[in-house]
C-alpha positions, -999 to +999 in steps of 0.1 A: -814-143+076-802-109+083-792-090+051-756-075+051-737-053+024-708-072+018-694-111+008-680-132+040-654-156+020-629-155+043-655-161+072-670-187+059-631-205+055-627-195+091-661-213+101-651-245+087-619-243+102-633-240+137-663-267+126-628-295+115-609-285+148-641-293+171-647-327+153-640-354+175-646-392+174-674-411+190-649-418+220-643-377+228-609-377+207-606-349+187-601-358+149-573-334+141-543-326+158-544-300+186-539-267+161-535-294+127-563-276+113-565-243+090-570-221+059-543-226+038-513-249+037-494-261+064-454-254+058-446-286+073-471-314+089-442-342+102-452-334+137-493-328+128-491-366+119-470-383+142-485-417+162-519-413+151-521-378+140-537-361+115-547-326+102-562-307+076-564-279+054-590-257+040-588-240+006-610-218-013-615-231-051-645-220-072-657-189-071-694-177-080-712-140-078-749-137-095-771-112-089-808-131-077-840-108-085-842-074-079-831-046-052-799-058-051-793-099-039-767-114-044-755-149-043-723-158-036-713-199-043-676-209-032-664-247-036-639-253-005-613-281-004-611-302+026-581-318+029-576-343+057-538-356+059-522-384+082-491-405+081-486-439+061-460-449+077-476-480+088-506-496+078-524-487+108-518-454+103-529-449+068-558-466+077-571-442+096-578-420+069-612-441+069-620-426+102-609-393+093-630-390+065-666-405+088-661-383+112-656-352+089-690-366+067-713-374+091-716-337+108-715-320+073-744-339+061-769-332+092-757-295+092-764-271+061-748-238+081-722-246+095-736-243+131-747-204+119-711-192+125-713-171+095-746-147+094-753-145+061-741-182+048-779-200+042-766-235+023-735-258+025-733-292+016-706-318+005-701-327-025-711-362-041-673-369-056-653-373-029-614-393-028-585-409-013-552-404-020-514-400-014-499-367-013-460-355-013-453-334+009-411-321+020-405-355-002-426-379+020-459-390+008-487-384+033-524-410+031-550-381+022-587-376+018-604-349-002-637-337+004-651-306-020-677-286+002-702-260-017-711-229+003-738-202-004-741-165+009-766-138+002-754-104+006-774-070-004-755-044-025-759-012-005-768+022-014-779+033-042-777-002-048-773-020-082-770+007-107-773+004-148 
């Protein structure tokens, strides 16, 4: 892994936004929405989630930075939420939060870096405590599945590099 000088947080938000919005179904559907995915809160998702839409947002949540042996590693450790969101307006529809949340599992688990979008990201996996959910949303309430997603860096503090 190639050492750099400085934390990637917001990359490594940005790579699992593009990983979501490239998941697609067994059948070649996409799983989100055309644009339904991103870091940070939608302002409104009505038209994200209409027929059989659904999208989903990507927030940073716990926050780590610990220095790892000497000349100057560090470890960075962020907790991500993952978000997925579609309408229960039937049913059918809130069933396929089920979907949603396999297709979104099943490529997290076999890959631990995020496809190597980020250079200097070596370890993320999902976490075990995963859940289903409503969510209100402009006054409507939304079927929802959260997923919690652990990510590691290593960076290098530059020159003249940890100092006492």
């Amino acid at each position: 892994m190639p050492a750099t000088t400085a934390p990637n947080t917001r990359q490594i938000g940005n790579a699992i936004v593009a990983y979501l919005a490239a998941l697609a179904y067994q059948s070649g559907l996409l799983v989100y929405t055309q644009n339904g995915v991103q870091l940070e809160e939608f302002k409104d998702i009505t038209q994200l989630v209409q027929g059989n839409g659904a999208c989903c947002e990507v927030y940073g949540d716990m926050d780590t930075s610990e220095r790892r042996g000497f000349g100057g590693r560090i470890w960075d450790t962020q907790k991500w939420y993952i978000l997925s969101l579609c309408s229960q307006d039937s049913p059918l529809q809130a069933a396929q939060i089920y979907d949603v949340r396999d297709a979104l599992v099943q490529p997290f688990q076999q890959h631990a870096q995020l496809g190597n979008l980020v250079s200097n990201l070596f370890h993320s996996q999902l976490d075990t405590n995963m859940r289903f959910m409503r969510v209100l949303r402009n006054g409507v309430f939304y079927r929802a599945h959260l997923a919690v997603m652990e990510t590691r860096q290593e960076w290098v503090v530059p020159p003249p590099g940890v100092i006492s």
